[in-house]
PLY file of the C-alpha trace (Angstrom):
ply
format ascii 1.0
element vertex 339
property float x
property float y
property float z
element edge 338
property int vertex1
property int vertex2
end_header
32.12 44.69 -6.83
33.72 43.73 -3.16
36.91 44.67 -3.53
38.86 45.03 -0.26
35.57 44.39 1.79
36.42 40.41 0.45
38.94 40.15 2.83
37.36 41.01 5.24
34.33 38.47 4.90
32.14 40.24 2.22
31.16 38.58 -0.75
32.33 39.56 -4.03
31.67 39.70 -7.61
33.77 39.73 -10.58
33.69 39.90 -14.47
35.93 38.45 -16.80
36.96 40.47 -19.99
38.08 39.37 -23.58
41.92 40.30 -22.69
44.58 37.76 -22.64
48.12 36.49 -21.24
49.61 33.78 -23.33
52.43 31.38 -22.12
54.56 29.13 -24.40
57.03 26.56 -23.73
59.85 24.96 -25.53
62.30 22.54 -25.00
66.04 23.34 -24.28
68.62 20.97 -25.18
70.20 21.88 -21.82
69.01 22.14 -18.08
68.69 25.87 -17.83
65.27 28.08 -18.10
65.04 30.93 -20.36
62.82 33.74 -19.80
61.25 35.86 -22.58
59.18 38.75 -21.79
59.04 40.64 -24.86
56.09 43.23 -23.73
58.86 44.23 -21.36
61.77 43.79 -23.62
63.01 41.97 -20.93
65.46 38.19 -21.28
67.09 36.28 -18.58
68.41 32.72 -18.19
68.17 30.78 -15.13
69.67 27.56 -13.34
66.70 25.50 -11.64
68.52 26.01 -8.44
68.32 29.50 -8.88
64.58 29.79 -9.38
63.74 27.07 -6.50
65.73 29.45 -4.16
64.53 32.55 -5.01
60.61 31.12 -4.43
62.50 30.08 -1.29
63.05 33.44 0.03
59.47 34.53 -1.15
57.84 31.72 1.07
59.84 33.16 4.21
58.76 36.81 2.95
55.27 35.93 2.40
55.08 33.72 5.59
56.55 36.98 7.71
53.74 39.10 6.10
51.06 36.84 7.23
52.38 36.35 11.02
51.99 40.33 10.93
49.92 42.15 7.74
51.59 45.61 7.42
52.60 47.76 5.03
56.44 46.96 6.68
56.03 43.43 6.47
55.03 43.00 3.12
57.97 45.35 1.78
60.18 42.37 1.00
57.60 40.90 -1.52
57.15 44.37 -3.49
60.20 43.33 -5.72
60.26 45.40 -8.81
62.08 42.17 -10.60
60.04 42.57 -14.00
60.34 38.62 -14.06
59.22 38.25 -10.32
55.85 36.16 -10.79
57.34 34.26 -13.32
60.39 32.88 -11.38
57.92 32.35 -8.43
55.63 30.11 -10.71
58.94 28.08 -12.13
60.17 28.29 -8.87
57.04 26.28 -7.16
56.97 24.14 -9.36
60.35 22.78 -9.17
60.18 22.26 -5.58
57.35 19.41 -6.29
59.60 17.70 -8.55
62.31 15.55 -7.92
65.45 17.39 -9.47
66.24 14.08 -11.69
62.89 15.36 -13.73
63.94 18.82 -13.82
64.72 19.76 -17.60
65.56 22.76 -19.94
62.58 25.13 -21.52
61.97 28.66 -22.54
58.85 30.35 -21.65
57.47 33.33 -23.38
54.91 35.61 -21.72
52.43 37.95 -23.92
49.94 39.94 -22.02
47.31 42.17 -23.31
46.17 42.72 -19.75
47.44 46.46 -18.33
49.22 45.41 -15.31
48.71 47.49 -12.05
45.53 48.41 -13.03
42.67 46.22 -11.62
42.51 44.15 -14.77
43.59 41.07 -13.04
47.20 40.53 -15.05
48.50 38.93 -12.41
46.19 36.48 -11.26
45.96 35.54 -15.12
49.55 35.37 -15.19
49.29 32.70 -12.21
46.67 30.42 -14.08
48.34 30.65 -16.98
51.71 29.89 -15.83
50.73 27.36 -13.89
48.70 25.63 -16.59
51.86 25.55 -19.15
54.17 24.37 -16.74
52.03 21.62 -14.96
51.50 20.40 -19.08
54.79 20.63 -19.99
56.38 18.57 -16.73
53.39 16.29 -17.24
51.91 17.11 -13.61
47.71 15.80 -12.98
45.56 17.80 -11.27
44.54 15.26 -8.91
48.57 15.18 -7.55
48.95 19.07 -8.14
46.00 21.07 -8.44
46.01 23.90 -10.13
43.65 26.29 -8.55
45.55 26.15 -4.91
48.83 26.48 -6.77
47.92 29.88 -9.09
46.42 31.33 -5.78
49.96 30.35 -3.60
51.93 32.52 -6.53
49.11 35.27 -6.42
50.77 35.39 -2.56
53.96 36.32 -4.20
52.25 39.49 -5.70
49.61 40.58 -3.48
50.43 39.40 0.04
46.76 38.20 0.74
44.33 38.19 -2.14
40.89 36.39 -1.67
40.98 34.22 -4.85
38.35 35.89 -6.65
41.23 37.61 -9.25
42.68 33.81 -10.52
39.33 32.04 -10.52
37.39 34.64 -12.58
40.72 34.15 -15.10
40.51 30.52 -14.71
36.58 30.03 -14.84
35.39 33.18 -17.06
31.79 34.36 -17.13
30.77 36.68 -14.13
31.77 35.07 -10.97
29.91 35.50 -7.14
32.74 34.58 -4.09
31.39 33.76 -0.21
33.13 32.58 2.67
31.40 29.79 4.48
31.16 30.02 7.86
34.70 28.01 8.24
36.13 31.01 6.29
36.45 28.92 2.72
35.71 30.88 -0.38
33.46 29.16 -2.57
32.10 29.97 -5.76
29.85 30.07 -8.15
28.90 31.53 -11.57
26.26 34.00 -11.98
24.43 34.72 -15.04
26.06 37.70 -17.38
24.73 41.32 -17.33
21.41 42.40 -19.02
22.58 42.05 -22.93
20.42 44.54 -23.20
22.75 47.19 -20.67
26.47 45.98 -21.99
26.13 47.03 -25.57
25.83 50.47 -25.28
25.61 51.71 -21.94
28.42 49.99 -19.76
32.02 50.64 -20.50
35.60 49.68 -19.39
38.36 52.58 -19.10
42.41 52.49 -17.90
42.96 55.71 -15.77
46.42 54.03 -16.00
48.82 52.24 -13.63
48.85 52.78 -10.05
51.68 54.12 -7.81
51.14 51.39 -5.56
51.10 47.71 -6.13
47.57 45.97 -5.08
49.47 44.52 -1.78
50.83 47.91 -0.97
47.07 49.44 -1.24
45.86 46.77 0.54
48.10 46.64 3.56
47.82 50.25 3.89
44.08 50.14 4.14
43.27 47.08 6.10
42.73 48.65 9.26
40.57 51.01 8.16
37.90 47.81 7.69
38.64 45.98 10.97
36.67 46.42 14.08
33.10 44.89 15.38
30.19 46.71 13.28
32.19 49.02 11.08
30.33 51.14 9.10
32.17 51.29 5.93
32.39 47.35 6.00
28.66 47.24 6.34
28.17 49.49 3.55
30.17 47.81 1.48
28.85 44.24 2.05
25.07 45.73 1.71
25.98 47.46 -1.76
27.78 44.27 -3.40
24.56 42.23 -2.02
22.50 44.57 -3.92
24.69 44.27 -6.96
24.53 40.33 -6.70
20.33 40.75 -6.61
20.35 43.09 -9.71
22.53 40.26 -11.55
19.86 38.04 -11.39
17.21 39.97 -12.55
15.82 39.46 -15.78
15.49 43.37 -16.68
17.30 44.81 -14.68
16.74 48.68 -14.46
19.95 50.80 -15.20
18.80 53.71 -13.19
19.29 51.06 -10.27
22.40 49.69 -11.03
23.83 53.19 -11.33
23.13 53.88 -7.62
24.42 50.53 -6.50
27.59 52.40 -8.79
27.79 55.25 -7.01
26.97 53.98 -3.86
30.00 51.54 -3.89
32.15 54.17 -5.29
31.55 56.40 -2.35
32.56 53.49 -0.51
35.96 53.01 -1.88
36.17 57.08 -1.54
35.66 56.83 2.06
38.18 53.96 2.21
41.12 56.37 0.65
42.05 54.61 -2.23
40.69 57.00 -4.86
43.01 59.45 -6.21
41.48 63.16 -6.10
42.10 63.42 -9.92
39.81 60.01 -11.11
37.22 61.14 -8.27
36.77 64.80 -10.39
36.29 62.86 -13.41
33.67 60.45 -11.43
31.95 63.47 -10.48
31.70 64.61 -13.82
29.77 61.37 -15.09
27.54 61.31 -12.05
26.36 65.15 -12.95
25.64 63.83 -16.37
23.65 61.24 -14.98
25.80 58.20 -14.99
27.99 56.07 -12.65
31.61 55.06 -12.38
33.69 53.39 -10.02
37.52 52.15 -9.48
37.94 48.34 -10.13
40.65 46.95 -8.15
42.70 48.24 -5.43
42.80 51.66 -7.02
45.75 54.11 -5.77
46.96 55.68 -2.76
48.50 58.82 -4.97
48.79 60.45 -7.86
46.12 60.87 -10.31
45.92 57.13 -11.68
43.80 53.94 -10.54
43.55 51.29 -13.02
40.15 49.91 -14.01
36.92 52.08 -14.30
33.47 51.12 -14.30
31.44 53.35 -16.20
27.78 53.18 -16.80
25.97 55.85 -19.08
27.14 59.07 -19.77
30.45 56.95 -21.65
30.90 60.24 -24.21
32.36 62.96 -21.79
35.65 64.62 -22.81
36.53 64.22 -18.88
37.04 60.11 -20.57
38.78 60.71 -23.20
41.99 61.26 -21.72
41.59 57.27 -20.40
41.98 54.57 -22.80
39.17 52.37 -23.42
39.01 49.10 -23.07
37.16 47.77 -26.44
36.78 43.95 -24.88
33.91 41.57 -24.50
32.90 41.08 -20.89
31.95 37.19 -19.39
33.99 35.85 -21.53
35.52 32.07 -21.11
38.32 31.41 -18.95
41.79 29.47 -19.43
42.41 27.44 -22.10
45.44 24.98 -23.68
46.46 24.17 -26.83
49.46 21.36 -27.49
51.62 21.61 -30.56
0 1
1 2
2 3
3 4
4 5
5 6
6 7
7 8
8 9
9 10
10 11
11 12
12 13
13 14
14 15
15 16
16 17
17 18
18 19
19 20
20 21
21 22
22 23
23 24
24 25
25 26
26 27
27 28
28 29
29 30
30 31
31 32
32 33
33 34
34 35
35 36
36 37
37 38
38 39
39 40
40 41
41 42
42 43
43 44
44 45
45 46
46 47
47 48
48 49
49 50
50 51
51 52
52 53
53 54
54 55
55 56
56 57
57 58
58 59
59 60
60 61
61 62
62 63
63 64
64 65
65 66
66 67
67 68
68 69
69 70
70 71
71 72
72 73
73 74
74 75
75 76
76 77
77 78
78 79
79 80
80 81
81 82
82 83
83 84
84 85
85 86
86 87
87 88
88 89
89 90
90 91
91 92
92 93
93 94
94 95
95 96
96 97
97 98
98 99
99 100
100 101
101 102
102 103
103 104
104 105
105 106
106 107
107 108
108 109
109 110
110 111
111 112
112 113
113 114
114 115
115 116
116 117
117 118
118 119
119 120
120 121
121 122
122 123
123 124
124 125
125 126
126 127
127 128
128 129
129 130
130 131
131 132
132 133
133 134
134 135
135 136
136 137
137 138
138 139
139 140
140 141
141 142
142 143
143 144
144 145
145 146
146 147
147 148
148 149
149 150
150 151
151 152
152 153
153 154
154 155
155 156
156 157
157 158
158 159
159 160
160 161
161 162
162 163
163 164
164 165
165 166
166 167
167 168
168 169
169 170
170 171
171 172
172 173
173 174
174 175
175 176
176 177
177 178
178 179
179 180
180 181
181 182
182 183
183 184
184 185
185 186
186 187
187 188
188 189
189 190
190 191
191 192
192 193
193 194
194 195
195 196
196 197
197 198
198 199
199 200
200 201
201 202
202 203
203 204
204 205
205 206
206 207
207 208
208 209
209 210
210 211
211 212
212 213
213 214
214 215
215 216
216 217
217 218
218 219
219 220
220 221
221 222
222 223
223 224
224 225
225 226
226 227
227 228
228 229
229 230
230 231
231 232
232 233
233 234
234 235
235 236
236 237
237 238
238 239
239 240
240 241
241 242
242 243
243 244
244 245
245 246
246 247
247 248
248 249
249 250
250 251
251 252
252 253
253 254
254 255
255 256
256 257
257 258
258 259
259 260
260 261
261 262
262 263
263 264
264 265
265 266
266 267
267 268
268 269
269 270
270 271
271 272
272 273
273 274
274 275
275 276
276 277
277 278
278 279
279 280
280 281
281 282
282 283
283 284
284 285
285 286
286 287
287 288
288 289
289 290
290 291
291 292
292 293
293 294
294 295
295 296
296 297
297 298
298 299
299 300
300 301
301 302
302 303
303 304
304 305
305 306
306 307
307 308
308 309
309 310
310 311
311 312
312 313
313 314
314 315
315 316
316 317
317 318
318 319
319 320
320 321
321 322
322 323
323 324
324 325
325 326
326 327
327 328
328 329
329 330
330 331
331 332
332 333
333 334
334 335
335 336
336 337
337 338
């Protein structure tokens, strides 16, 4: 609950759920870097050089983005290289090493996590990259920490994300994000959903991938929440502070929660990034007395938009053309294993 409206100053709240991306790394007996993306049938080898120069060119892209936010500007960083946010993550981290420590490895990527679809994938890629390769070169967190790093290759993906994506992957549990009043995010975990309203009344669906990349939403949209006092900022901040309250209820009521749900939803409606065909299906739960809404950046066209929310009213045959997502919620975050 706050997408978009985060960057803009509104808090935010996220969820973790009981999908995974899994990195391994293995030695080389020579200097290049070997890429293995089976989910995408997809194999490349690389020279260090090649990798530090590509994340090269992404600084100056990403840099030239954040002089001037557009959808223009932020062209150059909506590569369709299937490998793109892997070579970034190699690529910054060769550029704090000396080369004389560079050395040989292939890296294999699993992900259960449906990317393009307000799951998260690639803000778990990030952590999870960055994790492996900061073990395997033998980097500390106090010289290169890995929270700043995962959010510098989320840049590489989404042009400006607010950090709430990569620390929900690399904390877990339900997650509330503010901006001081010096414009840092901070923090902090909230206490899970009612157990008594996840088991059978709130669900996860995949309307499936977007047309657009999260960036590409997001620069298209930004100006729609800019201005002194605008009213579909206002709403939005208001509805994710109601949210936050309802977390930290004891018994929470879900009657309430599904008008925060709808009330949000109509937000993100009014903000254009709802695709006609999902918004007939939210109708369709609403009329049975439920709530849905988009997680994510949701689309700009066609008839898909990633995540849904959907609370009550789960057994419609308007669903079951969506797959569901059959996943814990709150669950922990990152975690490494040595072998």
């Amino acid at each position: 609950m706050g997408e978009h409206a985060v960057l803009h100053g509104c808090p935010v709240i996220a969820c973790s759920v009981g999908l995974y991306c899994n990195v391994w790394v293995q030695r080389r007996q020579d200097r290049e870097i070997q890429l293995q993306l089976p989910d995408l049938s997809f194999q490349q080898i690389y020279s260090p050089y090649q990798l530090t120069d590509y994340v090269g060119r992404m600084r100056l892209a990403w840099a030239h983005y954040r002089a001037a936010p557009s959808a223009k500007s932020f062209a150059p960083l909506g590569t369709v290289d299937p490998d793109h946010l892997v070579k970034c993550a190699i690529g910054e981290i060769l550029h704090r090493l000396p080369p004389g420590n560079w050395r040989g490895f292939t890296l294999q990527v699993q992900s259960q996590i449906p990317p393009g679809a307000g799951f998260g994938s690639s803000g778990a890629l990030a952590v999870t990259l960055t994790a492996a390769l900061m073990q395997w070169f033998g980097l500390k967190e106090a010289d290169c920490p890995l929270e700043p790093l995962a959010m510098s290759i989320e840049r590489y993906q989404h042009g400006e994300p607010s950090g709430i994506d990569h620390n929900t992957s690399l904390l877990g549990s339900v997650i509330e994000g503010r901006r001081n009043a010096k414009g840092e995010f901070n923090l902090h975990t909230l206490p899970a959903i009612a157990s008594n309203l996840l088991p059978d009344a709130l669900r996860l669906f995949n309307t499936g991938t977007a047309n657009e990349s999260t960036g590409q939403v997001i620069a298209a949209t930004r100006h729609r929440l800019t201005g002194t006092d605008n009213p579909l900022l206002a709403s939005m901040r208001r509805n994710t502070e109601r949210f936050g309250s309802l977390l930290r209820q004891t018994r929470p009521m879900p009657e309430t929660f599904c008008a925060v749900i709808r009330d949000y939803q109509a937000d993100l409606e009014s903000l254009g990034v709802v695709p006609a065909a999902v918004a007939k299906v939210i109708r369709a739960v609403e009329k049975a007395g439920g709530a849905a809404k988009i997680c994510g950046a949701g689309a700009l066209s066609g008839d898909q938009a990633g995540a849904l929310l959907v609370l009550g009213a789960t057994n419609l045959p308007e669903l079951a053309h969506y797959r569901q997502i059959n996943a814990p919620l709150a669950v922990a975050g990152l975690e490494i294993t040595r072998s």
